[in-house]
N, C-alpha and C positions, 0 to 999 in steps of 0.2 A: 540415566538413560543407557540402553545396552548401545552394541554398536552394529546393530539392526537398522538400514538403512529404509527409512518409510518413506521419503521422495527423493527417488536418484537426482543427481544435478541435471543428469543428463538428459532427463524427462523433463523438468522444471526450464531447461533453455530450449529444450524444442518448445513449449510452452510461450514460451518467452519470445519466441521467435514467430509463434502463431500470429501471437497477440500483435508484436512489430508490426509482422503484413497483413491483416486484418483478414486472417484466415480461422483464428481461432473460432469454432464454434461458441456463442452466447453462453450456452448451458454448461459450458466449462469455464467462462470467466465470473467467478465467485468471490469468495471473501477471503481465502485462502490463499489464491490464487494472482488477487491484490497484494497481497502481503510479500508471497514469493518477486514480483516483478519489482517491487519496493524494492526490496532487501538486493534484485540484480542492479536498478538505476540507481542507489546510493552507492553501492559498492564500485560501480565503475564509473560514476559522474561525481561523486562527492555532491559537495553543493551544488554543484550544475546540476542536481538528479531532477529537479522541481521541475524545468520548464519541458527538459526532456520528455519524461512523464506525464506532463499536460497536452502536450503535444499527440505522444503514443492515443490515451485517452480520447482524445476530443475525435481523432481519426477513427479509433477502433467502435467508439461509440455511434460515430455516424456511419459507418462502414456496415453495422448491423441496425441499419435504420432507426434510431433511438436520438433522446435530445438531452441527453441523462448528465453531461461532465458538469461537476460541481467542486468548484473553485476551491472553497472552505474545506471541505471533505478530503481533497486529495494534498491539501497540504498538508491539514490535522496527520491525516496517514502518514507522508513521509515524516511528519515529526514525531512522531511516536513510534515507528518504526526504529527509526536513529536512536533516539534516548531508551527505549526501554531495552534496544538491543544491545547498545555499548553500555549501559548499567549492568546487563548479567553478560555479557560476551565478551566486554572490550571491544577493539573499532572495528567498525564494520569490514567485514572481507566476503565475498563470492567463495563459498566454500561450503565442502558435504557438511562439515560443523554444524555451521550457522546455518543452513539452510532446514537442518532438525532442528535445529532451535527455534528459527524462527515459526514452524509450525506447532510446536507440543508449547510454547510461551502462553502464559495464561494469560495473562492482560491483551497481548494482539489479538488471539483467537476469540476474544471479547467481541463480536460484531458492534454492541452498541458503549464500546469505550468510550465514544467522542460524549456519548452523555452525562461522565464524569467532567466535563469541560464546555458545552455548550445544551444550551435549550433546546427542545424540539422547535419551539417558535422561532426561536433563531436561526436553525439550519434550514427550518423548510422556506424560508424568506429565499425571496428572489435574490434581493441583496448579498446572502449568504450564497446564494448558486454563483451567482456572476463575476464578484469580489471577495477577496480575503476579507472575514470578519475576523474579527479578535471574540474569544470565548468570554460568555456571558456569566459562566458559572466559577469554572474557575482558571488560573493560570496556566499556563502548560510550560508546568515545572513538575519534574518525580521529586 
């Protein structure tokens, strides 16, 4: 990778900060976009990143009139987010590094990763929306 900066930080935490106060426009919150705000609540909550982020979510989702936050889905996220990032990065840090990394990363920019690890019958279950399911296909171990 050159050291061609493709998402300043400094655009990624006005982002981040959209999302916070539920200013962000919809059509800006993506799959990318998920990833980036990951990578800032792990980075600065550690473990605590989960509830954080559920929180953020379930606000910003209802904020843009929508009934969308799905339990299963945003943990699968932070947990893949964490493992595949300290597998090629080492521990996570809030940094211009990691934050090209974590977009040019081919496994996360994977939108349908989680179906290495779970069934479509399985995420579209209410159950799966509402509660942590454990993956039906396979472990979530790299």
């Amino acid at each position: 990778m050159s050291d061609e900066v493709f998402y300043p930080i400094e655009k990624a935490e006005e982002m981040i900060a959209a999302f916070t106060d539920c200013t962000l426009p919809p059509d800006e919150w993506d799959h990318g976009t998920h990833l980036v705000a990951g990578l800032f609540f792990i980075s600065k909550y550690g473990e605590g990143a989960y509830p954080i982020m559920k929180i953020r979510l379930e606000n910003y989702v209802k904020s843009i009139g929508k009934d969308g936050y799905h339990e299963t889905m945003t943990r699968f996220w932070l947990w893949a987010i964490k493992e595949y990032m300290e597998a090629e990065n080492g521990p996570i840090d809030w940094n211009q590094k990691q934050l090209d990394a974590i977009i040019f990363n081919d496994e996360l920019t994977r939108r349908n990763l989680w179906n290495d690890y779970y069934s479509l019958e399985l995420m579209k279950s209410d159950n799966a929306k509402k509660n942590w399911a454990e993956p039906d296909i396979k472990a979530m171990k790299l």
